[in-house]
NUKOL-363236 format. One record per residue (C-alpha): residue number from 1; residue in one letter; x, y, z. Coordinates in pm, whole numbers, always signed. Layout:
% residues N
[atom NUM, "a", [X, Y, Z]] ...
//
This chain:
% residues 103
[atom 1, "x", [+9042, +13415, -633]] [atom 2, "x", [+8640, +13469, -496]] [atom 3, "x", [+8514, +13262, -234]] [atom 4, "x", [+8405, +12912, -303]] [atom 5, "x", [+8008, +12887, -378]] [atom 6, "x", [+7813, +12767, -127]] [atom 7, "x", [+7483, +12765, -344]] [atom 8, "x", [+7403, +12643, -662]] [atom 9, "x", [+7222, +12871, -924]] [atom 10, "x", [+6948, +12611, -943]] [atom 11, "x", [+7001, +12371, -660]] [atom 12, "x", [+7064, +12604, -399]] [atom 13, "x", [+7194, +12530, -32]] [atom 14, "x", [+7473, +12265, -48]] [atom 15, "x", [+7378, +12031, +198]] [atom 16, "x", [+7705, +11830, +209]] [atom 17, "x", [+8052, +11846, +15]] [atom 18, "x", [+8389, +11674, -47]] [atom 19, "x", [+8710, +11810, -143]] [atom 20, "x", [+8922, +11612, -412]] [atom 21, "x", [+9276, +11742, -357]] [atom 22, "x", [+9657, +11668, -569]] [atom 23, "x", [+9866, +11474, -384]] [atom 24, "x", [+10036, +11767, -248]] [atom 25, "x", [+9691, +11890, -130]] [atom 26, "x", [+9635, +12180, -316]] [atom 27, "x", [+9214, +12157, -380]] [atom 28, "x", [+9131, +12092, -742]] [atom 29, "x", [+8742, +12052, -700]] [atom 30, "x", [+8481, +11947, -474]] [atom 31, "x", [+8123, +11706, -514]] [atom 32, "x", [+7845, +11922, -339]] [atom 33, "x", [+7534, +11705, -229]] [atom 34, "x", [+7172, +11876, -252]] [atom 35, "x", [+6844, +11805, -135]] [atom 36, "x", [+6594, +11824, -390]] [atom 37, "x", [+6214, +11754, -372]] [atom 38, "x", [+6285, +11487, -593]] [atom 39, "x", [+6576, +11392, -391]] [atom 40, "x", [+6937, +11389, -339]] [atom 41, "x", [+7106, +11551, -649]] [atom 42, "x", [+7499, +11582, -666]] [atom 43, "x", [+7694, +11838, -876]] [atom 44, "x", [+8094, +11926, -970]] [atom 45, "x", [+8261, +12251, -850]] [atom 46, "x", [+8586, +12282, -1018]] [atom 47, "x", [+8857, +12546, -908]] [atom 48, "x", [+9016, +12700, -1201]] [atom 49, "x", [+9303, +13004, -1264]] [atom 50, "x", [+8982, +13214, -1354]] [atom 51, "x", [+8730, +13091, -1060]] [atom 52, "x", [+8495, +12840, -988]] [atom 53, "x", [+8297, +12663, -1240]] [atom 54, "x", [+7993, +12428, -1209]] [atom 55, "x", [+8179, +12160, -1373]] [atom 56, "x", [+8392, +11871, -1365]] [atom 57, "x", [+8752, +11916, -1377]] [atom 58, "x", [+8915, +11765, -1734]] [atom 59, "x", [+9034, +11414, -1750]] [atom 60, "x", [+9189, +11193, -1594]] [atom 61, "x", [+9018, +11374, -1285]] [atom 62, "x", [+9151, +11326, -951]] [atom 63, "x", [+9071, +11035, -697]] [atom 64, "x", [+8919, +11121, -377]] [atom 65, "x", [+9195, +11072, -69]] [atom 66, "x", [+9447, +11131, -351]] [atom 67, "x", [+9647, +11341, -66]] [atom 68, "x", [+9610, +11064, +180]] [atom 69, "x", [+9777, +10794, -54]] [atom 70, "x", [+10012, +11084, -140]] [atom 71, "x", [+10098, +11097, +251]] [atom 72, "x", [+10097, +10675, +324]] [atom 73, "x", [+10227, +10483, -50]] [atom 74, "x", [+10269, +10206, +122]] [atom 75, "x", [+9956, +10151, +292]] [atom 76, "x", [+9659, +9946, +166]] [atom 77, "x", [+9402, +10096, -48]] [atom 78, "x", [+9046, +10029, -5]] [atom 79, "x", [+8816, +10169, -330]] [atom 80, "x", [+8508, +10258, -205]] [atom 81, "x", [+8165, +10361, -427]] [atom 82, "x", [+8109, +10741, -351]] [atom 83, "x", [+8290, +11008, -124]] [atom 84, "x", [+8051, +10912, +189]] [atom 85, "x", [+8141, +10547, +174]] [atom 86, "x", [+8516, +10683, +167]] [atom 87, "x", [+8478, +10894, +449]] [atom 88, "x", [+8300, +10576, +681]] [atom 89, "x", [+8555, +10347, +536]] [atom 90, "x", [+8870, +10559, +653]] [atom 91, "x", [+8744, +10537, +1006]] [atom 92, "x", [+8679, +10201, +1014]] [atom 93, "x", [+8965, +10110, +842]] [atom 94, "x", [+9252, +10348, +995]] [atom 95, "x", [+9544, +10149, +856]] [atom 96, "x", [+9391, +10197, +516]] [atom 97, "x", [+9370, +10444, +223]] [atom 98, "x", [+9018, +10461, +149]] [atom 99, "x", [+8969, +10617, -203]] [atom 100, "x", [+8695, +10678, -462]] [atom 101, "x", [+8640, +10800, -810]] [atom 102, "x", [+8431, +11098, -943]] [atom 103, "x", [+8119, +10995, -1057]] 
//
């Protein structure tokens, strides 16, 4: 399997990324964050059996902190809107699942 990108072909650098995982972890795709001079821009990586595509996986696509509900069922979920809001949410919020969908 090559390496995960770490540019895009027309975005370059990724400035900032989050992994969606299964609920047994394994990585299915990640949200890469770039800074554009018109702004932020955001683009799908998906892993595949062939490689990584500049894509979003199929439907239903995975919620971010998938693993993490995976790991606590019965603890409260918070849905948050975007992976960054997930991220602050989980440490304010320790006795919580924060979670998010794609897009």
């Amino acid at each position: 399997m090559p390496s995960r990108p770490r540019t895009h072909p027309r975005l370059g650098k990724i400035s900032q990324d989050w992994e969606y995982r299964s609920g047994d972890g394994t990585l299915l795709a990640v949200v890469c964050r770039f800074e554009t001079a018109q702004g932020k821009d955001y683009r799908p990586l998906t892993v595949t059996p062939e490689g990584w595509f500049w894509r979003a996986p199929p439907s239903p696509r995975p919620l971010y902190g998938l693993y993490r509900l995976a790991a606590r069922p019965e603890a409260d979920v918070i849905l948050c809107e975007g992976e960054k809001a997930a991220d602050a949410a989980a440490l304010l919020l320790p006795a919580t699942v924060a979670m998010t969908t794609m897009n």
